[in-house]
PyMOL CGO cylinders between C-alpha atoms (Angstrom):
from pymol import cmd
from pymol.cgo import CYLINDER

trace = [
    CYLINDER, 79.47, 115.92, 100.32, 77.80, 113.06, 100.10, 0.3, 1, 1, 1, 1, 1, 1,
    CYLINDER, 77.80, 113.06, 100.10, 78.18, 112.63, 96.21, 0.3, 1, 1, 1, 1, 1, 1,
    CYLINDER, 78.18, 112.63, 96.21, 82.31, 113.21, 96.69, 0.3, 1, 1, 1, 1, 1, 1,
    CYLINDER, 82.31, 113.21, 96.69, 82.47, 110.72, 99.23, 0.3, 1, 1, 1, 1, 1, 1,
    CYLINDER, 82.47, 110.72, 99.23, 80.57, 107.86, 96.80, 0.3, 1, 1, 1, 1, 1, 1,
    CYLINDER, 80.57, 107.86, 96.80, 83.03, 108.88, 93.77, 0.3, 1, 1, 1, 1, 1, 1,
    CYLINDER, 83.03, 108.88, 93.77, 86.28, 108.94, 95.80, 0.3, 1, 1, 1, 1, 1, 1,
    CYLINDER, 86.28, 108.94, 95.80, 84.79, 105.45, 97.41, 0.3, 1, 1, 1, 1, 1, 1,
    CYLINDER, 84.79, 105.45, 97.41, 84.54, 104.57, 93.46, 0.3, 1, 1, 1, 1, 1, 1,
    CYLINDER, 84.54, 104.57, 93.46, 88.12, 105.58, 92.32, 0.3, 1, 1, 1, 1, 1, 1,
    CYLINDER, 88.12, 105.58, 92.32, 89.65, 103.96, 95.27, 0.3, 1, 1, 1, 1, 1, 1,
    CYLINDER, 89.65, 103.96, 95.27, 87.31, 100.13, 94.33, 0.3, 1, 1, 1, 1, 1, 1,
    CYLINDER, 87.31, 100.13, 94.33, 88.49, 101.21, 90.88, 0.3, 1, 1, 1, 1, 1, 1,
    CYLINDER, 88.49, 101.21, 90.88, 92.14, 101.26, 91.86, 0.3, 1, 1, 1, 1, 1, 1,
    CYLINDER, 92.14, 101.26, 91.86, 92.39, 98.17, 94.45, 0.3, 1, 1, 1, 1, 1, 1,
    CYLINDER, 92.39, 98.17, 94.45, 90.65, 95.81, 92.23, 0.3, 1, 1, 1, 1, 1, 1,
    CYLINDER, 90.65, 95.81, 92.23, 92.36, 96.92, 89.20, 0.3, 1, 1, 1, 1, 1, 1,
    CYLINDER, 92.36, 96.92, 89.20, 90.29, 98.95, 87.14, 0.3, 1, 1, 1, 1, 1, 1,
    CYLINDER, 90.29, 98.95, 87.14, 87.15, 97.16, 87.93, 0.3, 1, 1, 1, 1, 1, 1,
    CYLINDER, 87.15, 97.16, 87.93, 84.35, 98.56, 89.86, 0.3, 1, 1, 1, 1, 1, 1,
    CYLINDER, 84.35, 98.56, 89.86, 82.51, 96.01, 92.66, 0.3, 1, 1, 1, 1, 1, 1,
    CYLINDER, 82.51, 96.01, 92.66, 80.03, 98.48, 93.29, 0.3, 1, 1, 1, 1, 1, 1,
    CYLINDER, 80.03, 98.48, 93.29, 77.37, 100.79, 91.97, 0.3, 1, 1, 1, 1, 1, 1,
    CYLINDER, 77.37, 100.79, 91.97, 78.81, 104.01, 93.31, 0.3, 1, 1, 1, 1, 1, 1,
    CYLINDER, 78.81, 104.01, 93.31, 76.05, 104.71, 96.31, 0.3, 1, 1, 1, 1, 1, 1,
    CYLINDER, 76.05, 104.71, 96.31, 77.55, 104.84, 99.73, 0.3, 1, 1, 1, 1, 1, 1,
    CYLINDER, 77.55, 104.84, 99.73, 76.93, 101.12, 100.77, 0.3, 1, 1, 1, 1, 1, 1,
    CYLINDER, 76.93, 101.12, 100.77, 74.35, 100.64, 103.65, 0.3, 1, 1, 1, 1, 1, 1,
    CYLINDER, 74.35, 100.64, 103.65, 75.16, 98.37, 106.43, 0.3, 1, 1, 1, 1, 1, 1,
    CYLINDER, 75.16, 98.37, 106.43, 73.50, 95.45, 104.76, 0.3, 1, 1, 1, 1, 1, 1,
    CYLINDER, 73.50, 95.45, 104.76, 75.73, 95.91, 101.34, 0.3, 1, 1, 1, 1, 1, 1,
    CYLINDER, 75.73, 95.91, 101.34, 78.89, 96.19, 103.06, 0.3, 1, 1, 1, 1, 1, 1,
    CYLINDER, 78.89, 96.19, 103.06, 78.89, 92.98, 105.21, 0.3, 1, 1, 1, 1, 1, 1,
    CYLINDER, 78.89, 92.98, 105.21, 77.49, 91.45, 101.82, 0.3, 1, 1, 1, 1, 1, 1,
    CYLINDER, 77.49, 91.45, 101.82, 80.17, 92.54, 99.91, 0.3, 1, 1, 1, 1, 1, 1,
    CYLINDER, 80.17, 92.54, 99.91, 83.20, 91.89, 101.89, 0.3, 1, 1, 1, 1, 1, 1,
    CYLINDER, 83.20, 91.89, 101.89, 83.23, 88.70, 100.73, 0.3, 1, 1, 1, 1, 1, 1,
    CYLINDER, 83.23, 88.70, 100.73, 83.96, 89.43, 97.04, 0.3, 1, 1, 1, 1, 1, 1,
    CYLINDER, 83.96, 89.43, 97.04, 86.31, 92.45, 97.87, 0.3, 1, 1, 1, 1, 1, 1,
    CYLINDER, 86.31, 92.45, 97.87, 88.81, 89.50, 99.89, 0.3, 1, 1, 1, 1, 1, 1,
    CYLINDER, 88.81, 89.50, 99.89, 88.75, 87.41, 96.86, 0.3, 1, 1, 1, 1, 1, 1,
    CYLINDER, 88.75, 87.41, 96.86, 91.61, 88.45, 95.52, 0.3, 1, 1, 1, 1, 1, 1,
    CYLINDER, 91.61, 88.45, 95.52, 93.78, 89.01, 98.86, 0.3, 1, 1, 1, 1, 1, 1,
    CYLINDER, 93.78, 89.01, 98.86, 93.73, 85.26, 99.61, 0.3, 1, 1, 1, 1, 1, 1,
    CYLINDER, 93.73, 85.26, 99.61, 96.99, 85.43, 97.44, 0.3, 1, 1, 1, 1, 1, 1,
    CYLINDER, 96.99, 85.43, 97.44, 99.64, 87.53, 99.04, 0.3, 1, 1, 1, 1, 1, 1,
    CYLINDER, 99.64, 87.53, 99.04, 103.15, 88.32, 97.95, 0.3, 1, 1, 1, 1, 1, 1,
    CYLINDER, 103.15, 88.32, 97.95, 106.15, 88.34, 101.20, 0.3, 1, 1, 1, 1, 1, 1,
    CYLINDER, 106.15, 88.34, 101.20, 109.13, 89.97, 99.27, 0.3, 1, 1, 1, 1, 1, 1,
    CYLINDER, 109.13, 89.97, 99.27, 112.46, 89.20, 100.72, 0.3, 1, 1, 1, 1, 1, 1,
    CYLINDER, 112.46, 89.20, 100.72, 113.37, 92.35, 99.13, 0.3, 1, 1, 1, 1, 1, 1,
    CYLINDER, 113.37, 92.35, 99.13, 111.46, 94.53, 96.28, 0.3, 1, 1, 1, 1, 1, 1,
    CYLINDER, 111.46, 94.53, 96.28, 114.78, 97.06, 95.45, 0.3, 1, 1, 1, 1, 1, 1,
    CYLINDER, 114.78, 97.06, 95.45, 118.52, 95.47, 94.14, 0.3, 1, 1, 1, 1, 1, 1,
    CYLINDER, 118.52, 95.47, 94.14, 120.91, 98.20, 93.83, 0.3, 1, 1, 1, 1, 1, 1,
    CYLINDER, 120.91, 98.20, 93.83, 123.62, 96.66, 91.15, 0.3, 1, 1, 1, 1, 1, 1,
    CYLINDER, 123.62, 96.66, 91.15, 126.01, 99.76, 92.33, 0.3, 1, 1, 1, 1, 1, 1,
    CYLINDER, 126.01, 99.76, 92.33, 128.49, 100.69, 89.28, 0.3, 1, 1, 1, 1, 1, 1,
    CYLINDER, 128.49, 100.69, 89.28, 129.27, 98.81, 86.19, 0.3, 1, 1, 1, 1, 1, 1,
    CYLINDER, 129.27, 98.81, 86.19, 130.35, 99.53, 82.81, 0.3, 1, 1, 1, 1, 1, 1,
    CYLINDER, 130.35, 99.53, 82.81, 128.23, 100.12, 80.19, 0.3, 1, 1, 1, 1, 1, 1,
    CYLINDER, 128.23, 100.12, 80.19, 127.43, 96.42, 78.29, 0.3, 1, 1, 1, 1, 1, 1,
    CYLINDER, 127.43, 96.42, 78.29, 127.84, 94.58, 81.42, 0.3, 1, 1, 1, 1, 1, 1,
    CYLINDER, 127.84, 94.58, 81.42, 124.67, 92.66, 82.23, 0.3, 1, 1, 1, 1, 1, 1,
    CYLINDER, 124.67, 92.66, 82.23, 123.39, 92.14, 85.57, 0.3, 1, 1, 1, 1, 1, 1,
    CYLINDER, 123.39, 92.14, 85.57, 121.10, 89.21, 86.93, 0.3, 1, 1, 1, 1, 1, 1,
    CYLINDER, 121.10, 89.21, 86.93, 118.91, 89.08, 89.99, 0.3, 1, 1, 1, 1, 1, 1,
    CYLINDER, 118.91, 89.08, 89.99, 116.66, 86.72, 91.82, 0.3, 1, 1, 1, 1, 1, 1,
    CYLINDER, 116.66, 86.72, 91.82, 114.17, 88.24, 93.75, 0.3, 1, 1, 1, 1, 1, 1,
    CYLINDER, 114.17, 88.24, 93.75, 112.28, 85.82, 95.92, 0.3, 1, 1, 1, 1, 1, 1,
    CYLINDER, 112.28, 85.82, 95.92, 109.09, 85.50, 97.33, 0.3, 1, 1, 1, 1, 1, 1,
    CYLINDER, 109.09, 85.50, 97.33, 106.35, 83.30, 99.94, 0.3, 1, 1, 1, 1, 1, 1,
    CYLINDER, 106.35, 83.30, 99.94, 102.89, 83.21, 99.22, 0.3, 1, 1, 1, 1, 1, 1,
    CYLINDER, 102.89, 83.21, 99.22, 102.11, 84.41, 102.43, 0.3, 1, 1, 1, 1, 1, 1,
    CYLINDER, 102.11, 84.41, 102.43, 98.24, 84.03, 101.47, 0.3, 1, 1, 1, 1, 1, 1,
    CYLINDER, 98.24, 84.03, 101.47, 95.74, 81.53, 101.83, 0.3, 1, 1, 1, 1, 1, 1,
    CYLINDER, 95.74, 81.53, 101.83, 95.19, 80.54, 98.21, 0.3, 1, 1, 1, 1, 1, 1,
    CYLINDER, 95.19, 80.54, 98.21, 97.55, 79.39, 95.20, 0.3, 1, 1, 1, 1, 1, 1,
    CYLINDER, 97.55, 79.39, 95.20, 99.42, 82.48, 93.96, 0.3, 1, 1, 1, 1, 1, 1,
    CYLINDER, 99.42, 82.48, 93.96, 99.25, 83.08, 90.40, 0.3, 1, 1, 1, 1, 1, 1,
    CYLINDER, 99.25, 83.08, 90.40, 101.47, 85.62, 88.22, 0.3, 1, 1, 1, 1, 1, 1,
    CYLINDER, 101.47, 85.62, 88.22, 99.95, 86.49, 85.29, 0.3, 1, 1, 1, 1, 1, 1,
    CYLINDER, 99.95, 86.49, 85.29, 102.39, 88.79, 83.85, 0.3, 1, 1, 1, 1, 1, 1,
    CYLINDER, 102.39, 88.79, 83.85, 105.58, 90.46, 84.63, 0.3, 1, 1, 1, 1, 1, 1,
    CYLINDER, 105.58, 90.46, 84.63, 106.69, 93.14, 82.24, 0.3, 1, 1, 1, 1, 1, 1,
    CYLINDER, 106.69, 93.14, 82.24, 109.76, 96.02, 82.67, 0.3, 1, 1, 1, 1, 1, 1,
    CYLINDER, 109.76, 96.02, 82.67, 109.83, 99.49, 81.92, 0.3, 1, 1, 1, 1, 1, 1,
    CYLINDER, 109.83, 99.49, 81.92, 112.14, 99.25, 79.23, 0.3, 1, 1, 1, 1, 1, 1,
    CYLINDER, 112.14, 99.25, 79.23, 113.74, 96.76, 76.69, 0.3, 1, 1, 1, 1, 1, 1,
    CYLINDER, 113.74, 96.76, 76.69, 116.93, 96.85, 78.28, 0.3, 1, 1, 1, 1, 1, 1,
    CYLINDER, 116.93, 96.85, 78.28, 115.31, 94.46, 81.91, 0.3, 1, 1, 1, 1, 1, 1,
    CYLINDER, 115.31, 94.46, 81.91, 113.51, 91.24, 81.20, 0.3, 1, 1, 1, 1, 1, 1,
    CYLINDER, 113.51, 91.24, 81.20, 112.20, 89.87, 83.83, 0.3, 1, 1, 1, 1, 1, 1,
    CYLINDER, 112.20, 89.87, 83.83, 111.13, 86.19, 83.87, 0.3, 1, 1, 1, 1, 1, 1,
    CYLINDER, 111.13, 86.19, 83.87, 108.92, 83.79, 86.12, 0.3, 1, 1, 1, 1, 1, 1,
    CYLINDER, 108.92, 83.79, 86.12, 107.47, 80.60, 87.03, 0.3, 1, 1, 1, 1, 1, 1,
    CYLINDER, 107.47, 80.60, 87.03, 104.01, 80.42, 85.56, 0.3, 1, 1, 1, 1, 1, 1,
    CYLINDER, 104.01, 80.42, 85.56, 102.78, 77.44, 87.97, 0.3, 1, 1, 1, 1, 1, 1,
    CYLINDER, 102.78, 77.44, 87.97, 100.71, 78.75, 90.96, 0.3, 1, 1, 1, 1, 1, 1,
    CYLINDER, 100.71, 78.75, 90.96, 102.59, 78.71, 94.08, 0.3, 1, 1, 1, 1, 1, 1,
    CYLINDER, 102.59, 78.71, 94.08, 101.21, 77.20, 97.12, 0.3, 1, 1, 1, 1, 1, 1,
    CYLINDER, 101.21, 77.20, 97.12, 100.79, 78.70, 100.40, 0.3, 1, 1, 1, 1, 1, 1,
    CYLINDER, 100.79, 78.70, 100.40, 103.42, 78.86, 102.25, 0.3, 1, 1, 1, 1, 1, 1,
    CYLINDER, 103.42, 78.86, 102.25, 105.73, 77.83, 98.83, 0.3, 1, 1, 1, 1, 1, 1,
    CYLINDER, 105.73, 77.83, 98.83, 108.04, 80.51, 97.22, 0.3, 1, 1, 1, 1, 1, 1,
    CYLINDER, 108.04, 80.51, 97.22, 108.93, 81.72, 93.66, 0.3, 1, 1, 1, 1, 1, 1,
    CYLINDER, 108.93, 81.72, 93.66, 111.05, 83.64, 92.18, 0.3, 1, 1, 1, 1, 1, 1,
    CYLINDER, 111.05, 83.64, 92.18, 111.47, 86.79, 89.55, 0.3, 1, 1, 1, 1, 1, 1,
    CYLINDER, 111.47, 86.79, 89.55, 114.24, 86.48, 87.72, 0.3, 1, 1, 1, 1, 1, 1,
    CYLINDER, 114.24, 86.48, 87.72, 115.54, 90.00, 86.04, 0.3, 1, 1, 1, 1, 1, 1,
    CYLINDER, 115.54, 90.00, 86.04, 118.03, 90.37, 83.52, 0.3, 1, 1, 1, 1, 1, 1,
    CYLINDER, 118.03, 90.37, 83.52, 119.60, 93.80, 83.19, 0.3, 1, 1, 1, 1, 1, 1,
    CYLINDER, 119.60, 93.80, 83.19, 121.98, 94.59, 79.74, 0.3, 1, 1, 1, 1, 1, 1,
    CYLINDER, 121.98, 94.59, 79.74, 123.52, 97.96, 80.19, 0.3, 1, 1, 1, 1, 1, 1,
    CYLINDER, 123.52, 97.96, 80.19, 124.42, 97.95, 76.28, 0.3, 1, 1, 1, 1, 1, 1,
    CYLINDER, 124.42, 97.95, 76.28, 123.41, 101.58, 75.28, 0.3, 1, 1, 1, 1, 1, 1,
    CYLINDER, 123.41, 101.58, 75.28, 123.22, 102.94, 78.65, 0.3, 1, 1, 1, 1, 1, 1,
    CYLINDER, 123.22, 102.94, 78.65, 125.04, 105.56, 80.63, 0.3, 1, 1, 1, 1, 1, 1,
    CYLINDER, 125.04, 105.56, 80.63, 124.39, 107.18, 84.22, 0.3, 1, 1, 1, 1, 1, 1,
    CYLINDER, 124.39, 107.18, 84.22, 121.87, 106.65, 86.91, 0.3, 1, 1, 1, 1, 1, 1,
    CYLINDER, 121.87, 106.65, 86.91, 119.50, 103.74, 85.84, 0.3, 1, 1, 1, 1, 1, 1,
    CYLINDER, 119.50, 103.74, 85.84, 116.21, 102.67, 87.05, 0.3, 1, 1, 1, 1, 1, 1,
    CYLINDER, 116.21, 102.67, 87.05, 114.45, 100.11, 85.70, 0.3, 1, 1, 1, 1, 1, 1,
    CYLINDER, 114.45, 100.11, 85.70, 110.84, 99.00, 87.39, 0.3, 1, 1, 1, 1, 1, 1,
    CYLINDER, 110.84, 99.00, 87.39, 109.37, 95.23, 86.92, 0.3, 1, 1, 1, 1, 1, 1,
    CYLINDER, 109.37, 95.23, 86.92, 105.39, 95.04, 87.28, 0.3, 1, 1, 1, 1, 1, 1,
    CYLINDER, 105.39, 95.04, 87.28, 104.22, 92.26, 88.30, 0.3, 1, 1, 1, 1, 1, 1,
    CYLINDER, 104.22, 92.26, 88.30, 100.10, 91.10, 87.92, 0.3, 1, 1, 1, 1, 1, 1,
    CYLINDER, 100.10, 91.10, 87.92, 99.08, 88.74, 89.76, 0.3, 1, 1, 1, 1, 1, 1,
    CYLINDER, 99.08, 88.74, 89.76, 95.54, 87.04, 91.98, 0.3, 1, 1, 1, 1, 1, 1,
    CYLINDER, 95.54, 87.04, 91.98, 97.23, 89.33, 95.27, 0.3, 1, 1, 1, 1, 1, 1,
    CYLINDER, 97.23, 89.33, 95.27, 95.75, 92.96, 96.37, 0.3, 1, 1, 1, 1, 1, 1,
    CYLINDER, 95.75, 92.96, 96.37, 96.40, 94.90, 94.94, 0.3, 1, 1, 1, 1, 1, 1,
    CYLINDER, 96.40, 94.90, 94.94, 97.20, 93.11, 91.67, 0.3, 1, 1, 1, 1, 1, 1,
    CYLINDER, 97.20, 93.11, 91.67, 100.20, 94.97, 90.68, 0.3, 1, 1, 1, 1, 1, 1,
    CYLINDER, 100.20, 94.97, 90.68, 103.67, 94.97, 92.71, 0.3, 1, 1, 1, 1, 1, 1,
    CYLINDER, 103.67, 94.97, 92.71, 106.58, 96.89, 91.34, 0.3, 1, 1, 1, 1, 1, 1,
    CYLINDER, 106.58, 96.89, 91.34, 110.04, 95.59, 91.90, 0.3, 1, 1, 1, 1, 1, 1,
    CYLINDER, 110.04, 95.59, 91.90, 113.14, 98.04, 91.22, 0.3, 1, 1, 1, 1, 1, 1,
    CYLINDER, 113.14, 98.04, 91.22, 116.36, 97.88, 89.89, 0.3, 1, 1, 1, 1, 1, 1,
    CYLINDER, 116.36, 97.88, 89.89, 118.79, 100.99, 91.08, 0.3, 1, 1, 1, 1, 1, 1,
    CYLINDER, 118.79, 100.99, 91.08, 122.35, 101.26, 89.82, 0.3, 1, 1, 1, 1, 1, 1,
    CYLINDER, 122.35, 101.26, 89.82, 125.12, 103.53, 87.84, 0.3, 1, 1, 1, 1, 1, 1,
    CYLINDER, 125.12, 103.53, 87.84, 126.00, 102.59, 84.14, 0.3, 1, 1, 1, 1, 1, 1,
    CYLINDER, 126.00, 102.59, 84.14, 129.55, 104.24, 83.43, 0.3, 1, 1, 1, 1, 1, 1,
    CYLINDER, 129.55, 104.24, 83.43, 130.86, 104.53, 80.03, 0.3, 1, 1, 1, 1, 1, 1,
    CYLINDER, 130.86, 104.53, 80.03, 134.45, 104.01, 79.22, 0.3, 1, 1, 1, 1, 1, 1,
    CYLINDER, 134.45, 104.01, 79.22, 136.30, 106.69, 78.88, 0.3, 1, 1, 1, 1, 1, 1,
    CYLINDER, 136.30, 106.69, 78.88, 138.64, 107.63, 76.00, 0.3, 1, 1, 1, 1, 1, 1,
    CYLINDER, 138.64, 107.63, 76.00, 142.83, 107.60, 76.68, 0.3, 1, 1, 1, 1, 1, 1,
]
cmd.load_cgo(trace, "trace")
């Protein structure tokens, strides 16, 4: 039981921290965990406040692009830094400020969307990496792309 409980511990360090593990996979005495908590806050003195992490665009036609501005606080204690935003397909870019912002500031994702090749339900997702925990946020795009339809 024992042994489970030390690899779940693992997979869950492995999967707030990003793929890195902080510990060496023995159930951490008393001594180790006040020891450690230090290092496992490190990267929550960043934190993300999302005025909203879902746009629905509703229904356009297909080769209309759409453009959205999702905002955001640093709601953390520390400069927030993005270090990458990337979309689940071609079709949504998503772009960003690369200077850290302050506590307290706010930035901005902006998304373009080109429905050019597109047709029905769409759902793009934006990833975003940044010095917050956990490191990745995923913003979503939810609309319909129609296609014209022939006289």
């Amino acid at each position: 039981m024992e042994k489970r409980l030390a690899t779940l511990e693992r997979r869950v360090n492995q999967l707030e921290n990003g793929g890195v593990v902080r510990n060496n996979g023995t159930l951490p005495t008393q001594a180790q965990t006040v020891s450690n908590v230090p290092e496992q806050n490190l990267s929550a003195n960043a934190a993300f406040k999302w005025d909203q992490t879902l746009y629905n665009f509703g229904t356009i036609q297909a080769g209309e692009v759409v453009n959205y501005t999702f905002k955001f606080t640093n709601s953390g204690t520390e400069p927030l830094s993005i270090q990458s935003a990337s979309a689940s397909c071609g079709c949504t870019v998503p772009s960003y400020s690369r200077e850290p912002i302050a506590p307290g500031g706010t930035g901005e994702i902006v998304v373009r969307y080109d429905s050019k090749g597109k047709n029905g339900q769409q759902s793009p997702v934006i990833t975003i990496v940044a010095n917050t925990n956990p490191k990745q946020t995923r913003l979503s795009l939810r609309g319909f792309v129609q296609t014209a339809t022939a006289p």
